[in-house]
C-alpha positions as CSV (number, residue, x, y, z in Angstrom):
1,X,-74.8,-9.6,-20.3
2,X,-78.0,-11.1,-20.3
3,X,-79.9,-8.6,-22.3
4,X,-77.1,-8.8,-24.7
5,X,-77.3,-13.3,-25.3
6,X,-81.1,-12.0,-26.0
7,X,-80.2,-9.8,-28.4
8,X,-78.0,-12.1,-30.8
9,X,-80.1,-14.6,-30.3
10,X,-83.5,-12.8,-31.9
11,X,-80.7,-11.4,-34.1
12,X,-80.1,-15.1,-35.5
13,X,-84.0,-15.5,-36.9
14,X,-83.0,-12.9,-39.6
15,X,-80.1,-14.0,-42.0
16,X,-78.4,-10.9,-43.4
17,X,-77.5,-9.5,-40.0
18,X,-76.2,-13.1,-39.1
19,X,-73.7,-13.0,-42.4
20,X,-72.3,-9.4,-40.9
21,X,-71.6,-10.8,-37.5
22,X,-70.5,-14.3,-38.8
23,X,-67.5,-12.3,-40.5
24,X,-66.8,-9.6,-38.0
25,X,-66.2,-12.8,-35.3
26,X,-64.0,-14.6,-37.8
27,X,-61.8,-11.2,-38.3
28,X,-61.5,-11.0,-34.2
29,X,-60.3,-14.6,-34.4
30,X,-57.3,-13.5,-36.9
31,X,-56.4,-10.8,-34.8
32,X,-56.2,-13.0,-31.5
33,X,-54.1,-15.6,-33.6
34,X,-51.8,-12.6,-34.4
35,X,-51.4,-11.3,-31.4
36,X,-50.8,-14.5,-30.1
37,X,-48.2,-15.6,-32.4
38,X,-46.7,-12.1,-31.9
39,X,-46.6,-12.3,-28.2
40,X,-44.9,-15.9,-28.3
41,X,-42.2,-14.2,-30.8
42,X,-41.4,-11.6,-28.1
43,X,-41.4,-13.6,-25.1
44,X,-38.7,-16.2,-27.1
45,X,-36.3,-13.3,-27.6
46,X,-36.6,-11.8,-24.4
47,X,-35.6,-15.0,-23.0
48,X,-32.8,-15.4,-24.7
49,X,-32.0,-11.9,-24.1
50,X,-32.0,-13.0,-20.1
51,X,-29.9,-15.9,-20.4
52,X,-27.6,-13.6,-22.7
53,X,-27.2,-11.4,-19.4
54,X,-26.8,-14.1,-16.8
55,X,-24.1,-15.2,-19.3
56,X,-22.2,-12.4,-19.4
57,X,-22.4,-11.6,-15.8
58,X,-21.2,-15.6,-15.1
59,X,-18.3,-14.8,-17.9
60,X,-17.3,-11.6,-16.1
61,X,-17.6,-13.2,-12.1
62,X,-15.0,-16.1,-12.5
63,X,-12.6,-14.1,-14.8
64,X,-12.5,-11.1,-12.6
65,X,-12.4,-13.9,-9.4
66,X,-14.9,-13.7,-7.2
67,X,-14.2,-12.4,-3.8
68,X,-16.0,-12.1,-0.9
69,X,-18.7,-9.3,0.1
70,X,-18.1,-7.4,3.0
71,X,-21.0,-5.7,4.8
72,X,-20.1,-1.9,5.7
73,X,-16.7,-1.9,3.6
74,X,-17.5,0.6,-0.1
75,X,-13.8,0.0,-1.7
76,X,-15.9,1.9,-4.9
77,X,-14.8,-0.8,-7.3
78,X,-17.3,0.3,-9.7
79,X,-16.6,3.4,-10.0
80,X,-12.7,2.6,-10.2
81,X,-13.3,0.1,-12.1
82,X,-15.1,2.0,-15.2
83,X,-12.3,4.7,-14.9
84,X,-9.7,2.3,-15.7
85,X,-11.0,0.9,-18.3
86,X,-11.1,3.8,-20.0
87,X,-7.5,4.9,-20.0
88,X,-7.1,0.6,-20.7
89,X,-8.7,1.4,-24.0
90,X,-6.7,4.5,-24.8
91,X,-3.6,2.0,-24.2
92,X,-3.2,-1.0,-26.7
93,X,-1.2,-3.7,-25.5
94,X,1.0,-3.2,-28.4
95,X,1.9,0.5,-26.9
96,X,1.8,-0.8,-23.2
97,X,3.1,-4.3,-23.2
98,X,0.7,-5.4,-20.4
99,X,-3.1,-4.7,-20.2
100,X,-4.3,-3.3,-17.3
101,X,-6.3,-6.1,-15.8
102,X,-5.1,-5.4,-11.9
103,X,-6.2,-2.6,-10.3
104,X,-5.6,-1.6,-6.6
105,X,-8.8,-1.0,-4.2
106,X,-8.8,1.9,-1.5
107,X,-10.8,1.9,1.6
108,X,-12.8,4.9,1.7
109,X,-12.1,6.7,5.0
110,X,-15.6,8.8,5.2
111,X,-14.5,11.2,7.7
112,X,-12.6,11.1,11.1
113,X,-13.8,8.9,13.9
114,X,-16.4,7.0,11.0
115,X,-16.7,3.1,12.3
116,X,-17.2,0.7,10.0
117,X,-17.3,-3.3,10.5
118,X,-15.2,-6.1,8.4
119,X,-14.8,-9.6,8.2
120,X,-11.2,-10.5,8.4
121,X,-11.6,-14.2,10.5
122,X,-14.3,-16.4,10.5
123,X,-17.3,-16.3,13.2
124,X,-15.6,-12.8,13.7
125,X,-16.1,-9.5,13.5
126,X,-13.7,-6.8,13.7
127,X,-14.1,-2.4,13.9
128,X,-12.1,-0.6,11.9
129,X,-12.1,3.0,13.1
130,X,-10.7,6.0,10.8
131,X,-8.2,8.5,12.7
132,X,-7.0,10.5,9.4
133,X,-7.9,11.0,6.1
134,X,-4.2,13.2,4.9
135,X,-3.0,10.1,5.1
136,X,-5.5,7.6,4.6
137,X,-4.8,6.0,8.3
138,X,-7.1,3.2,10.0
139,X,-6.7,1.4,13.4
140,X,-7.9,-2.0,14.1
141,X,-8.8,-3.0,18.0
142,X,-7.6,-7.4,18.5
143,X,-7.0,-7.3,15.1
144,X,-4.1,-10.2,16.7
145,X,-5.0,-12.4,19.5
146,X,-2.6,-12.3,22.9
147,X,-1.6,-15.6,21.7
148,X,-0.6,-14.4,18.1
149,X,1.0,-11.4,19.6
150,X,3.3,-14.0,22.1
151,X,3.8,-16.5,19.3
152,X,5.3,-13.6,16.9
153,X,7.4,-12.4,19.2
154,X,8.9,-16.0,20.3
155,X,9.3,-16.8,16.8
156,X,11.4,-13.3,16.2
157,X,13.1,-14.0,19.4
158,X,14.3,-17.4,18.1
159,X,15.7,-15.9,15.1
160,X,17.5,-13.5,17.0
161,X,17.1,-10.0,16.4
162,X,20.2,-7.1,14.6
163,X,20.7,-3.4,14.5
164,X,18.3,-1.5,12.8
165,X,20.3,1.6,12.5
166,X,22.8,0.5,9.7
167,X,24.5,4.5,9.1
168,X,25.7,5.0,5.5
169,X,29.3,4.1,4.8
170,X,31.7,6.6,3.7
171,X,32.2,7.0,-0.1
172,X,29.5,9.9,-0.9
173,X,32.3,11.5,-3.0
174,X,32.0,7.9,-5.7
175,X,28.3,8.8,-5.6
176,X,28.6,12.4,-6.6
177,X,30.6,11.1,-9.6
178,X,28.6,8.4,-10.6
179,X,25.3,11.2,-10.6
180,X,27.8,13.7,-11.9
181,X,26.5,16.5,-9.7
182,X,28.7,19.7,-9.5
183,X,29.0,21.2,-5.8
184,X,26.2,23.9,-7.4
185,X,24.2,21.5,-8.3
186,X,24.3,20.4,-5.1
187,X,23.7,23.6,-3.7
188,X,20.9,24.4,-5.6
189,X,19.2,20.9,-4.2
190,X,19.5,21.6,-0.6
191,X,18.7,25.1,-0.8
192,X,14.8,24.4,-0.7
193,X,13.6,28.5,-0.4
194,X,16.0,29.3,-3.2
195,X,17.5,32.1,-0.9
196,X,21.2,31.7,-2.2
197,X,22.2,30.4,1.7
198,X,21.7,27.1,3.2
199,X,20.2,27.3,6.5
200,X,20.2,25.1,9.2
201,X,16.9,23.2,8.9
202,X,17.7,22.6,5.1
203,X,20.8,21.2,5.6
204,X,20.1,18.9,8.7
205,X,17.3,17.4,6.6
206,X,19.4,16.4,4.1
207,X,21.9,15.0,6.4
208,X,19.7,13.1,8.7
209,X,18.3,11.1,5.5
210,X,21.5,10.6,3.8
211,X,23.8,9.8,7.2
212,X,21.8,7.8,9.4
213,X,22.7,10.4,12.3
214,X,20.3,13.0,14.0
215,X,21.6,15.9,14.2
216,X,20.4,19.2,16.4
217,X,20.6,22.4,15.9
218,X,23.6,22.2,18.2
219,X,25.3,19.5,16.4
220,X,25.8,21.4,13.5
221,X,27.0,24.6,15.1
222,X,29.7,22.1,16.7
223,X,30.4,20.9,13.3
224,X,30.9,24.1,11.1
225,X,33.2,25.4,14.4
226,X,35.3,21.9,14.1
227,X,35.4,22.1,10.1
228,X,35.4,25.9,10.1
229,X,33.1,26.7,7.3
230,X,30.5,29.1,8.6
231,X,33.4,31.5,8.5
232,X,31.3,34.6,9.1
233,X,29.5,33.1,12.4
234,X,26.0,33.6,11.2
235,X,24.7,30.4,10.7
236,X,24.4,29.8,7.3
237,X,26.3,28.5,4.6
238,X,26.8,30.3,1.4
239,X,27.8,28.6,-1.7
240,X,31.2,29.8,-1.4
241,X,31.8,28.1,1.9
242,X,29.6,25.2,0.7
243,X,32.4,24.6,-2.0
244,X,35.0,23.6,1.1
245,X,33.2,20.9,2.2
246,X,33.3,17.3,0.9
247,X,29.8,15.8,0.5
248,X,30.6,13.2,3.3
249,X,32.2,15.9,5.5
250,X,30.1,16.0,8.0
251,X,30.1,12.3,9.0
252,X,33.3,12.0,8.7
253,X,33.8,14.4,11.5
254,X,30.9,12.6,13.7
255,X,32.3,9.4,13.1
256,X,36.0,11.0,14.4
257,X,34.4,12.4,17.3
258,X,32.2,9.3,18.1
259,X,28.3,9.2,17.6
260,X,25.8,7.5,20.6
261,X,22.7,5.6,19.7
262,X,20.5,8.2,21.0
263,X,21.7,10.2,18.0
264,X,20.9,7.5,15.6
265,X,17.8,8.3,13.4
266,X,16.8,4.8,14.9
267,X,17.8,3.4,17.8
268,X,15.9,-0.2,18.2
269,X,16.7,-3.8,16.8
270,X,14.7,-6.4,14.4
271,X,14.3,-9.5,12.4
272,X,12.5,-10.8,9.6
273,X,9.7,-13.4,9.4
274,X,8.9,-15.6,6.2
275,X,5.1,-15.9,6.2
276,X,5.0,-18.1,3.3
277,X,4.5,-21.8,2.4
278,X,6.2,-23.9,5.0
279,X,6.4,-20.6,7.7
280,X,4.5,-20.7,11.1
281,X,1.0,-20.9,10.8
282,X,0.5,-17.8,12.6
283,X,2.6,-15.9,10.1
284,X,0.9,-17.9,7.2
285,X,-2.6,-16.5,8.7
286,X,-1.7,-13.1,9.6
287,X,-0.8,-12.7,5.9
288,X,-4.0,-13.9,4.7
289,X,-5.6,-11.6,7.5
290,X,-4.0,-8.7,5.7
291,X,-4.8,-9.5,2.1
292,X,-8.5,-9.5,3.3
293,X,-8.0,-6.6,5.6
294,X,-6.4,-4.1,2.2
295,X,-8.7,-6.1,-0.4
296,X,-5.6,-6.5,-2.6
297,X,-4.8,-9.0,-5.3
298,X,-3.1,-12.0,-2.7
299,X,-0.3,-12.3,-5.2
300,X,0.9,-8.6,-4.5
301,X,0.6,-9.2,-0.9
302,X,2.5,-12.8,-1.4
303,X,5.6,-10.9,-3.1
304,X,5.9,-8.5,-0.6
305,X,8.5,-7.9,1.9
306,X,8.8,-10.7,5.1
307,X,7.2,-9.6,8.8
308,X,9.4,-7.1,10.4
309,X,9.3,-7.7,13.6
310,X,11.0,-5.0,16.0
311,X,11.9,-4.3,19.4
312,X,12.4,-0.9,21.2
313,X,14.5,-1.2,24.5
314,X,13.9,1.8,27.2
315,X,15.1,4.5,25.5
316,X,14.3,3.2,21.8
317,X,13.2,5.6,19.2
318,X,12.6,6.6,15.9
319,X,12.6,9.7,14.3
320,X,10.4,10.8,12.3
321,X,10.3,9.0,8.5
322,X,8.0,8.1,5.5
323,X,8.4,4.2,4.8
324,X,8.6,4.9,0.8
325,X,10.1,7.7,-1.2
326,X,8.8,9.3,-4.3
327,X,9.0,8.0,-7.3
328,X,10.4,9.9,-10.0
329,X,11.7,8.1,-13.7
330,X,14.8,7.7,-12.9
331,X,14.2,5.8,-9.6
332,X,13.9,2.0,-9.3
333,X,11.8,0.1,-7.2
334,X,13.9,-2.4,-4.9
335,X,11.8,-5.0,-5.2
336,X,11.5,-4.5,-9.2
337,X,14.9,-3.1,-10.1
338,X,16.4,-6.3,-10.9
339,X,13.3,-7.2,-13.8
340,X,13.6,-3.3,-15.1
341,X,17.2,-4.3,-16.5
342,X,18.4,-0.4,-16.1
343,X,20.8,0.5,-13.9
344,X,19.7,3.9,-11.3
345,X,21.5,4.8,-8.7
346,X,18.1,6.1,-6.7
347,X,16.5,3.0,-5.1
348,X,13.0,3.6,-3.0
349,X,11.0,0.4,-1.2
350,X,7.8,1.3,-2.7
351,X,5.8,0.5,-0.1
352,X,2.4,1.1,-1.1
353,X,0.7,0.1,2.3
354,X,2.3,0.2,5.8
355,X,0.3,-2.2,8.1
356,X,1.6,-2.1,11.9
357,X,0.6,-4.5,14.6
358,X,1.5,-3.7,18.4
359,X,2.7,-7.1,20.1
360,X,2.6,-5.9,24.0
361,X,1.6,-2.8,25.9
362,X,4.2,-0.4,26.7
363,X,4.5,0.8,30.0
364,X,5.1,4.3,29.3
365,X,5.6,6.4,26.1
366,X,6.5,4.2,22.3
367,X,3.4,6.3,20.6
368,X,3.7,6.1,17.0
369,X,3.2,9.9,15.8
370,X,1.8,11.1,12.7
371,X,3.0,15.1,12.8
372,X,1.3,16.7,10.2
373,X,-1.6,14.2,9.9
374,X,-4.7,16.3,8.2
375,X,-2.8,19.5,8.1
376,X,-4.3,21.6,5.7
377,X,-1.0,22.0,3.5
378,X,2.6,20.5,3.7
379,X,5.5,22.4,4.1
380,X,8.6,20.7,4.3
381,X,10.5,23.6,5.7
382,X,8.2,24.1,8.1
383,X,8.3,21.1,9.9
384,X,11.6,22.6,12.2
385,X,11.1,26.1,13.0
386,X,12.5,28.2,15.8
387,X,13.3,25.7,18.8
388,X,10.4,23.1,17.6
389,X,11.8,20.0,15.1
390,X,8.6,17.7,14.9
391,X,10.6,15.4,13.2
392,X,11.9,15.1,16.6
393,X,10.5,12.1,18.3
394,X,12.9,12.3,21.5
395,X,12.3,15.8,22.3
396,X,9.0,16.9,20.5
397,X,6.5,14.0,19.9
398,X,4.1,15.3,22.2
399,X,3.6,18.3,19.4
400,X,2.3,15.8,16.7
401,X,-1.2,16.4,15.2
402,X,-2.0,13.2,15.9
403,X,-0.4,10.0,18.3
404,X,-1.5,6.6,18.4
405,X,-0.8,4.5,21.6
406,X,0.3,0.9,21.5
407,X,-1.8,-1.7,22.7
408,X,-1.6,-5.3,22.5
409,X,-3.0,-6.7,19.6
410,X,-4.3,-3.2,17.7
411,X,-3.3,-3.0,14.1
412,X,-2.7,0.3,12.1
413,X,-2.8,0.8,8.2
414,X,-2.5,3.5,6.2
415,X,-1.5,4.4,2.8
416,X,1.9,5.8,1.6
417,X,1.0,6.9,-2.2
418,X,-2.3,8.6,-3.7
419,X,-4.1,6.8,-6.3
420,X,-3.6,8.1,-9.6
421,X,-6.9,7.8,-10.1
422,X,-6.7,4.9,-12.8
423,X,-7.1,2.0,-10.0
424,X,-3.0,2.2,-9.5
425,X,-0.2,3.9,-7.3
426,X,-0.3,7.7,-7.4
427,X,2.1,10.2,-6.2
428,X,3.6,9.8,-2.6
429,X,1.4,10.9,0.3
430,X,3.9,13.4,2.6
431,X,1.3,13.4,5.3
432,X,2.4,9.8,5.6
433,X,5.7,11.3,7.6
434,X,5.6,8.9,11.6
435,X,7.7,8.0,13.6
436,X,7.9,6.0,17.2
437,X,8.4,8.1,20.3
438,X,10.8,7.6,22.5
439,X,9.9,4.7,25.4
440,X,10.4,5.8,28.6
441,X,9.4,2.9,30.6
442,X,9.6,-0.7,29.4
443,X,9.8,-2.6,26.5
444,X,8.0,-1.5,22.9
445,X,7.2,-4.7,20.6
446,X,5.5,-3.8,17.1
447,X,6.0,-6.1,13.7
448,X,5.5,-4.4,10.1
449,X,3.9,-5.4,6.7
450,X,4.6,-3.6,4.0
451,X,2.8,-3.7,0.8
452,X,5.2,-3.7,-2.2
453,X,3.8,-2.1,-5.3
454,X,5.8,-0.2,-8.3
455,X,4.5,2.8,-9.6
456,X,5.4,1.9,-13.1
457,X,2.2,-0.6,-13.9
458,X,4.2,-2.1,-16.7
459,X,7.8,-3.0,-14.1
460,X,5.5,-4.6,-11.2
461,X,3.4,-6.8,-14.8
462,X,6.7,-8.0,-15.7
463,X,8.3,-8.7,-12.2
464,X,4.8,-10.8,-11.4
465,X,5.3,-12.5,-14.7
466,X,8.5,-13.8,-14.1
467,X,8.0,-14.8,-10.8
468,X,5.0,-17.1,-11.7
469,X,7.1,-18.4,-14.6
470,X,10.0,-18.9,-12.0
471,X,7.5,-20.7,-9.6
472,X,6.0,-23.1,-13.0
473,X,9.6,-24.0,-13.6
474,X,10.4,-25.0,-9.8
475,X,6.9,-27.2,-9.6
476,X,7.5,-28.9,-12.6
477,X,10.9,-30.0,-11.8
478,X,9.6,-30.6,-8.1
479,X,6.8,-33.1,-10.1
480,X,9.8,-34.5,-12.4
481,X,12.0,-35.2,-9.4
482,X,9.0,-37.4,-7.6
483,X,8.4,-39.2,-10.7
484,X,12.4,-40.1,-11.0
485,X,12.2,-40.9,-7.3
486,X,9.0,-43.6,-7.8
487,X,10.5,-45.1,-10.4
488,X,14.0,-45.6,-8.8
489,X,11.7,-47.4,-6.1
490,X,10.1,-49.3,-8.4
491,X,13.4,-50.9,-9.9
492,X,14.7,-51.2,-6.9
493,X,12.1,-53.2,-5.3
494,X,12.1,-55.6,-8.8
495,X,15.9,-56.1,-8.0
């Protein structure tokens, strides 16, 4: 550097060289104001280009609402998320009458036996453990305290518990005209193979789900003797002797010959809880404990059905049941039916999510059973074959693929539908089919939450919309009525 100072400076004595280098130094000075000026240009836009992008995502966070980040818990709302809003765009409100902007989160199950940590209570942590992924099916250990668990089952007791097992009245024959269904059709519906012959495990299916009564293979070889339809003795029921029989036939003849609750599909008593505004705090925390829990929207959870709470005396059962039907267009949603203004005479609960709590340990049997849990196909018919019925918690609940035992304060949860994989209720998932086994010893306590969602995005929009608009009307005249009620003081107290 040295050696160079020297140079320019015995380079200054003579003046042409001076005039070269006096030019080239001005020319590096342009270029460094250039560049200067230029790089103050870029950094200006790609500030404003960052505050653009903390804007957005600030825009986006409060109208999405923000909610709370669970360690360990992947719902995949991203990925959900951007599949959505792609069929969203195909669909213009105009077409759909409500946008899509609610979309139902599923906990990923990972694989059987996968542990995985959430947040459900403050200063808290709970383990959710996966025990099936056909269905979706999660069990949560203290997911109550023994406290909870006593203060539910006092409250329920206070209330005083009915008969679960309601059986169908007669009058399937005003049914069968109202769905104007010919005995063939009729026929053709039970006859699941297609075999031209109704066979036993085809037609006790039908009749366990429609009656309310469990009947056995023996039951029904009683019955077609006492109504003498199986006329040639082998078991089966052709569509010529199906035509003698009147669709309610076959209670009838139970209810003449007298039917014990053993034989009842269920064979327990309950009640219902209110867990809203005003309910026990217990009830009001054990809802908030499950929105958290499913990581869906709190006003779908809020317009759900009450705490069932239910008791199994020794002896107590249930057979083996899915908590919501399939959904086809023709059926209504209970909770929905009344906003769809259409009149079906195929009603399902639509119970998106069953969530079951056990309120006491059993002293011996009350397992809740899951019979074809991760089977590799489903097969109605061939859940009762030869002298196994694994709808048959009484007699066969030990030949489940899977059986969950109740403890005190452990919660279950699993999914009754598929997604549909647009972030909203998919078809019904049959590996979903549990019952309770029968208690041999003791007392069973459990208490249900289900999870109310319609299929049919645009029936569940407008039954939330009218609700809220409902709820809008009842503050404001709650608000009106205070300020009628303050003023009335007033006057009086000037009088």
């Amino acid at each position: 550097m040295m050696e160079e100072e020297n140079n320019i400076e015995e380079d200054d004595a003579a003046s042409p060289p001076v005039r070269t280098l006096h030019r080239q130094r001005v020319s590096l000075q342009k270029n460094s104001v250039c560049s200067r000026s230029y790089f103050m240009v870029v950094m200006v836009f790609f500030h404003v280009y960052i505050i653009n992008v903390i804007a957005l995502l600030l825009y986006v966070h409060y109208n999405n609402g923000s909610t709370p980040s669970t360690p360990n818990l992947d719902f995949s709302r991203r990925d959900s998320s951007h599949k959505v809003s792609e069929a969203s765009d195909a669909q213009t409100p105009a077409d759909s009458g409500f946008a899509r902007d609610m979309y139902l989160p599923r906990i990923e199950g990972i694989r059987v036996g996968h542990v995985q940590k959430v947040s459900l209570v403050p200063g808290k942590v709970h383990e959710m453990k996966t025990l099936s992924l056909k269905p979706l099916l999660f069990e949560i250990p203290n997911f109550l305290s023994g406290e909870e668990c006593s203060v539910v089952v006092r409250l329920a007791q206070l209330k005083g518990l009915m008969e679960s097992q309601v059986m169908v009245p007669e009058g399937q024959e005003e049914l069968n005209q109202q769905l104007n269904l010919s005995p063939e059709e009729i026929f053709n519906f039970l006859d699941l193979n297609q075999d031209g012959q109704l066979q036993p495990h085809e037609i006790l299916t039908h009749s366990r789900v429609r009656d309310g009564i469990w009947l056995t293979s023996e039951n029904l070889k009683e019955i077609y003797d006492g109504l003498k339809v199986d006329q040639d003795g082998n078991g089966l029921l052709s569509l010529e002797e199906f035509r003698h029989l009147r669709s309610d036939a076959f209670q009838h003849f139970l209810m003449q010959r007298g039917v014990e609750r053993s034989q009842l599909v269920r064979n327990s008593r309950h009640t219902w809880l209110y867990q809203g505004q005003g309910a026990h705090q217990v009830l009001q925390d054990l809802r908030k404990r499950i929105t958290s829990l499913t990581r869906l929207p709190s006003s779908l959870v809020e317009l759900s059905e009450p705490l069932q709470v239910v008791r199994y005396e020794q002896g107590g059962h249930y057979h083996a049941h899915h908590d919501s039907g399939p959904v086809y267009p023709e059926t209504a949603c209970t909770h929905t039916r009344l906003t769809a203004n259409t009149t079906s005479p195929f009603q399902t609960s639509c119970r998106y999510i069953t969530v079951l709590f056990y309120l006491n340990n059993v002293e011996e049997g009350g397992e809740t059973t899951f019979p074809v849990a991760d089977n590799r196909t489903y097969e109605e018919a061939s859940l009762i074959q030869n002298d196994v019925d694994l709808l048959d918690t009484r007699k066969h609940c030990d030949k489940g693929n899977l059986r969950v035992k109740p403890t005190k304060g452990t919660a279950v949860f699993w999914y009754n539908y598929l997604s549909d994989g647009r972030g909203w209720v998919g078809e019904q998932d049959e590996y979903s089919l549990h019952g309770g086994c029968v208690v041999t010893r003791g007392t069973k306590w459990v208490a249900n939450n289900w999870i109310n969602v319609d299929p049919d995005y645009q029936r569940q929009a407008h039954y939330q919309q009218l609700v809220s608009q409902q709820q809008e009307i009842q503050e404001q005249e709650e608000i009106i009525s205070e300020l009628n009620s303050e003023r009335h003081t007033e006057t009086h107290q000037d009088l």
